[in-house]
LUMBA-242651 format. One record per residue (C-alpha): residue in one letter; x, y, z. Coordinates in steps of 0.5 Angstrom, whole numbers, padded with zeros to 4 digits, always signed. Example, Ala and Ser with C-alpha at 12.3 -4.5 7.8 and 13.67 -1.06 7.14 Angstrom:
<nodes>
A+0025-0009+0016S+0027-0002+0014
</nodes>
This chain:
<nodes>
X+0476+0134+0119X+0473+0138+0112X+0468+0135+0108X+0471+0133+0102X+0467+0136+0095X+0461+0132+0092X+0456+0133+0087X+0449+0130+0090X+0445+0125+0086X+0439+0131+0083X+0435+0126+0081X+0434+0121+0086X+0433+0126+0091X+0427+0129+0087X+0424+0122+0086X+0425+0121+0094X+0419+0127+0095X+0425+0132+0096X+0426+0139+0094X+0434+0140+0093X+0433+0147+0095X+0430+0147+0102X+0433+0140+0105X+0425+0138+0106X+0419+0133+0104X+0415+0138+0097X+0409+0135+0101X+0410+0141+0106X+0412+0146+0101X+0408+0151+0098X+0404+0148+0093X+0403+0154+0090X+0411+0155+0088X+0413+0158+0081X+0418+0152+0080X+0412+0146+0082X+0408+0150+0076X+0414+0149+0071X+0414+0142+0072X+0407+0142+0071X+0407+0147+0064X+0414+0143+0062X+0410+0136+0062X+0405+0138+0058X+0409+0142+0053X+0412+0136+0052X+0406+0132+0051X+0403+0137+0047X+0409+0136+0043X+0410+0129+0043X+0403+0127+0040X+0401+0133+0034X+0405+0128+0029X+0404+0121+0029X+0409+0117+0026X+0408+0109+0022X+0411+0102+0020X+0418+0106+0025X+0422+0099+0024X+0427+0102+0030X+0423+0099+0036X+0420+0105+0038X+0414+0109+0038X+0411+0115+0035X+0412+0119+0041X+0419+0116+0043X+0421+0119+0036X+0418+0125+0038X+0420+0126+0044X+0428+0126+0042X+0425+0131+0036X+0423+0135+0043X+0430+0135+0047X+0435+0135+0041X+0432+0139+0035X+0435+0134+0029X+0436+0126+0029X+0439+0123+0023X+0437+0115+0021X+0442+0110+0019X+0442+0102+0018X+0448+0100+0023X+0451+0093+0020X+0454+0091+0025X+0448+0092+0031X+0443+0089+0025X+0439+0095+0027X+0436+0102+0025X+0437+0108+0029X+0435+0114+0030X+0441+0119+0034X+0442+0127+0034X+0449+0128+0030X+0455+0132+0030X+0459+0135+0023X+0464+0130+0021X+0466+0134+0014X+0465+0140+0010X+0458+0143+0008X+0455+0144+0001X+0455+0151-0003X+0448+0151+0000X+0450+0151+0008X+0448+0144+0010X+0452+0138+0012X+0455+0133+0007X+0457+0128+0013X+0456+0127+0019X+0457+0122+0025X+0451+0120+0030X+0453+0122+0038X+0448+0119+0044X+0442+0122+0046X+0444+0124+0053X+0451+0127+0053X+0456+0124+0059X+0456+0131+0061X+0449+0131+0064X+0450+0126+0067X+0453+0125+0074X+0453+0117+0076X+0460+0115+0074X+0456+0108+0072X+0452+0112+0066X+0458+0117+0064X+0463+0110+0062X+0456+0107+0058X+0455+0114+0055X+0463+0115+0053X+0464+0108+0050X+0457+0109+0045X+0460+0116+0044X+0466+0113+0043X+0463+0108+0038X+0459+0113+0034X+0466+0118+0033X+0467+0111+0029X+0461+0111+0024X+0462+0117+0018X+0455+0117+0014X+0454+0121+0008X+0447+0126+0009X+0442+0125+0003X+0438+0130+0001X+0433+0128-0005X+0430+0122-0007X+0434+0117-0010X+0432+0112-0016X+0433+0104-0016X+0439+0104-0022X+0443+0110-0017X+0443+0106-0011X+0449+0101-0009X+0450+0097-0004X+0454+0101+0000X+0449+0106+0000X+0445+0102+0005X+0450+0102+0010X+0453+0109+0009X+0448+0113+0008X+0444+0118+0013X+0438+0122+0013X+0437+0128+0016X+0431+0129+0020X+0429+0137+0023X+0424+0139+0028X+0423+0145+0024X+0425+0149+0018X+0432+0151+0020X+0434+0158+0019X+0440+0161+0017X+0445+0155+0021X+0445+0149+0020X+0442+0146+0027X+0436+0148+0030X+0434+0150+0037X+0432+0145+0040X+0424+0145+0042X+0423+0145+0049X+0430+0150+0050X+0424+0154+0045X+0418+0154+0050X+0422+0153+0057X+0421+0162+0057X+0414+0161+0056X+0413+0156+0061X+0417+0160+0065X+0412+0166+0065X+0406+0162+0065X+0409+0158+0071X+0408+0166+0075X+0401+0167+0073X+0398+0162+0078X+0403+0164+0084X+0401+0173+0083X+0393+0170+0082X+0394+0167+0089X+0399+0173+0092X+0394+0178+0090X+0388+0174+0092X+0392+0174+0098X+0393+0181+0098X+0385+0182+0098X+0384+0177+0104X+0386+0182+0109X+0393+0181+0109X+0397+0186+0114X+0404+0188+0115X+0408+0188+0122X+0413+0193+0123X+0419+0189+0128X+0425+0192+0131X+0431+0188+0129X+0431+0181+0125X+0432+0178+0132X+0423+0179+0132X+0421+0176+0125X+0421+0169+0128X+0416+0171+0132X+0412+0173+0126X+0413+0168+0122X+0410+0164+0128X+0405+0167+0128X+0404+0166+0120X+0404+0160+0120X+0399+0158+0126X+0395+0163+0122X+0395+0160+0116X+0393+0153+0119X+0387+0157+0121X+0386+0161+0115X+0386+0158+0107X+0389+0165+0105X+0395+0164+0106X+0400+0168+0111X+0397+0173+0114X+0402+0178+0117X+0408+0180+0114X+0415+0183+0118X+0417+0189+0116X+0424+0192+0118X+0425+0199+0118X+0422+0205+0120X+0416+0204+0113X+0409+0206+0116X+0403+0201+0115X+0400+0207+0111X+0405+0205+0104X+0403+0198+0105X+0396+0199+0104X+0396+0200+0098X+0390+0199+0093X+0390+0191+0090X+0390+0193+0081X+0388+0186+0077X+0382+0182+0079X+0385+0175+0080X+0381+0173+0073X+0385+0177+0069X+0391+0173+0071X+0387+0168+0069X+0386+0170+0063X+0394+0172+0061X+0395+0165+0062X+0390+0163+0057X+0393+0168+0052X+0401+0165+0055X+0398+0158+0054X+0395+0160+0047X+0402+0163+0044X+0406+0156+0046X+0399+0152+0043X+0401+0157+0036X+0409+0155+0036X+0407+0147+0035X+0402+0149+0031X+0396+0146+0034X+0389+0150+0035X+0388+0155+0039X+0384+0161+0042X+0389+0166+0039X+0393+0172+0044X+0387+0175+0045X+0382+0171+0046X+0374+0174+0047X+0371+0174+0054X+0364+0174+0049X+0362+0169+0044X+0367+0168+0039X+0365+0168+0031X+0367+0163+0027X+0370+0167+0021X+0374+0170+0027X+0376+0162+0030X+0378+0162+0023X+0383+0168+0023X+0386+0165+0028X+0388+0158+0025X+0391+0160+0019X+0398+0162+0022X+0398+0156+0027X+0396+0151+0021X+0402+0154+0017X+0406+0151+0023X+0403+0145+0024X+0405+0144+0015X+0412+0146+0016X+0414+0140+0021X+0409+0136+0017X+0412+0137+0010X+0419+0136+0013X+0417+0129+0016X+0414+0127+0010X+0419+0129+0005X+0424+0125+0010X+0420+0119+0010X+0419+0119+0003X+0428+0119+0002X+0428+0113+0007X+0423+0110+0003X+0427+0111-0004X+0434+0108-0001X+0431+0102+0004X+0424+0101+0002X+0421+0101+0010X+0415+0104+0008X+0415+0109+0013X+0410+0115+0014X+0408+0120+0019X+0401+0124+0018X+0398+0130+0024X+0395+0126+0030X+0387+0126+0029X+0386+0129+0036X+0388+0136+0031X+0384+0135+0024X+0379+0129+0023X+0378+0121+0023X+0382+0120+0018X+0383+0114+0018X+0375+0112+0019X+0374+0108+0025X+0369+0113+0027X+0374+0116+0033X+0377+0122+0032X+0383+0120+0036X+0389+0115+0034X+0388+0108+0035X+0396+0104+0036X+0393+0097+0034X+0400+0095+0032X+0407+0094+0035X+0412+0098+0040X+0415+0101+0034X+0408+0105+0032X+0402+0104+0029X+0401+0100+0022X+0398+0102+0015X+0394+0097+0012X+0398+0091+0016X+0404+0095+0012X+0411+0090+0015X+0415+0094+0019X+0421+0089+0018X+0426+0092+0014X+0428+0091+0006X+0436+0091+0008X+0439+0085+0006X+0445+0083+0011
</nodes>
């Protein structure tokens, strides 16, 4: 009898301790592997850029980095006061309407964070529908400027939504999502260390095998894998079918594995550069670095970094003309300086689960039910 179809739990499988693509435990893996790396580089391109920005009196019951971290995956969220959950939110959203005369949205309706499609228990898929098909329900007119006291109404409190990007936009409406963005670089960065080792591999004396048939690479791989138990190099002797020499394999090793290293460093200095926070520069000099050149390399960077800063000031200050929540966002001082002169040149959360207060600033909402 044919086995039925199945799509197998992903996720689940890879908490286990279980590569999905080899059947096997990762601890018997090679550690080394392009895709291990990824996961590395991708977890701190996320946490690079979770925590450039810190946000303040958040009235959503999240945090500063949780926000961000939705920015990250989605690009652009809007912020509305649903009435009938009694409670902010931030959620990614969908048109709804038309666009201005200057492209952008005129109303838009919210959609949850994590789509059923990317989602495989059945469980979670029939949540997922139900918010989404809630959400469909709620139509919410998008602002774009300070409102005065005398051009609010009541309404206004519960219709309306302010939008909140990532990044400038350009010609489209939406933006690309961050990590969609970065994920090339990280995905080049991630064959820095593996050709490192290759060619430390390559250096150590490695020689190839010339077998007959397919049937005698089992032999060798034995043999490598007895060999490696010995040697910390690696495999030791690769199979070759065919009739190629063993002259044509021994070829001259080209890069020091240094330089590998330092095409990392360079990689890893372009992805700092698109969030904006301080770098050594693409090229960055083996020799002492002047400061009149460090500071030639973060004038780009600090354009970046005011670009976002700038868009969540400007939403913040909209939130706050329409529901006075006093809501604000400043860069973290891991990336400038003790702003707030604690003597610590790093931010310190001493308020609640939904960010860090100002001045003992309130994060309960001006909303009058």
């Amino acid at each position: 009898m044919a086995k039925k179809p199945f799509l197998p739990d992903i996720q689940t499988i890879v908490q286990m301790g279980i590569n999905p693509k080899t059947g096997l435990p990762y601890k018997l893996g090679d550690a080394s592997s392009k895709g291990d790396i990824k996961k590395i580089l991708r977890i701190i391109d996320e946490q690079d850029a979770v925590n450039r920005y810190k946000w303040y009196n958040l009235p959503c019951n999240i945090s500063s980095q949780e926000l961000e971290r939705m920015l990250y995956y989605r690009g652009q969220l809007c912020f509305f006061y649903s009435k009938d959950l009694d409670e902010f939110y931030f959620m990614p959203y969908a048109l709804d309407g038309n666009l201005d005369f200057y492209g952008r949205y005129v109303t838009i309706h919210p959609v949850p964070m994590n789509g059923s499609g990317e989602q495989e228990d059945k469980a979670v898929k029939a949540v997922l529908k139900a918010q989404a098909d809630y959400l469909s329900t709620i139509k919410l007119k998008c602002t774009y400027g300070v409102l005065l006291d005398e051009e609010l109404t009541v309404d206004d409190l519960t219709n309306r939504t302010v939008l909140l990007k990532d990044y400038t936009n350009q010609l489209a409406p939406m933006v690309i999502p961050r990590q969609v963005i970065n994920d090339p670089i990280c995905d080049v960065e991630a064959e820095c260390i593996p050709y490192m080792r290759t060619n430390l591999i390559a250096s150590s004396g490695v020689k190839g095998m010339r077998v007959n048939d397919g049937d005698q690479q089992d032999d060798v791989f034995t043999a490598n894998e007895q060999i490696k138990a010995a040697a910390l190099t690696g495999q030791m002797n690769v199979p070759i079918v065919g009739t190629i020499e063993f002259q044509e394999l021994a070829s001259q090793i080209g890069a020091k594995p240094a330089e590998f290293m330092l095409a990392m460093q360079s990689l890893d200095n372009f992805r700092l550069s698109t969030f904006g926070l301080e770098n050594g520069g693409l090229f960055e000099k083996k020799q002492h670095i002047l400061e009149s050149e460090n500071q030639v390399n973060q004038q780009n960077v600090g354009l970046v970094m005011q670009d976002g800063l700038s868009i969540r000031q400007n939403f913040c200050n909209i939130v706050n003309s329409i529901w006075g929540l006093d809501i604000w966002c400043e860069p973290s001082e891991n990336e400038t300086m003790d702003l707030n002169g604690d003597g610590v040149q790093y931010d310190v959360n001493e308020g609640d689960n939904s960010g860090a207060d100002m001045g003992g600033a309130s994060n309960e909402s001006n909303v009058q039910n």
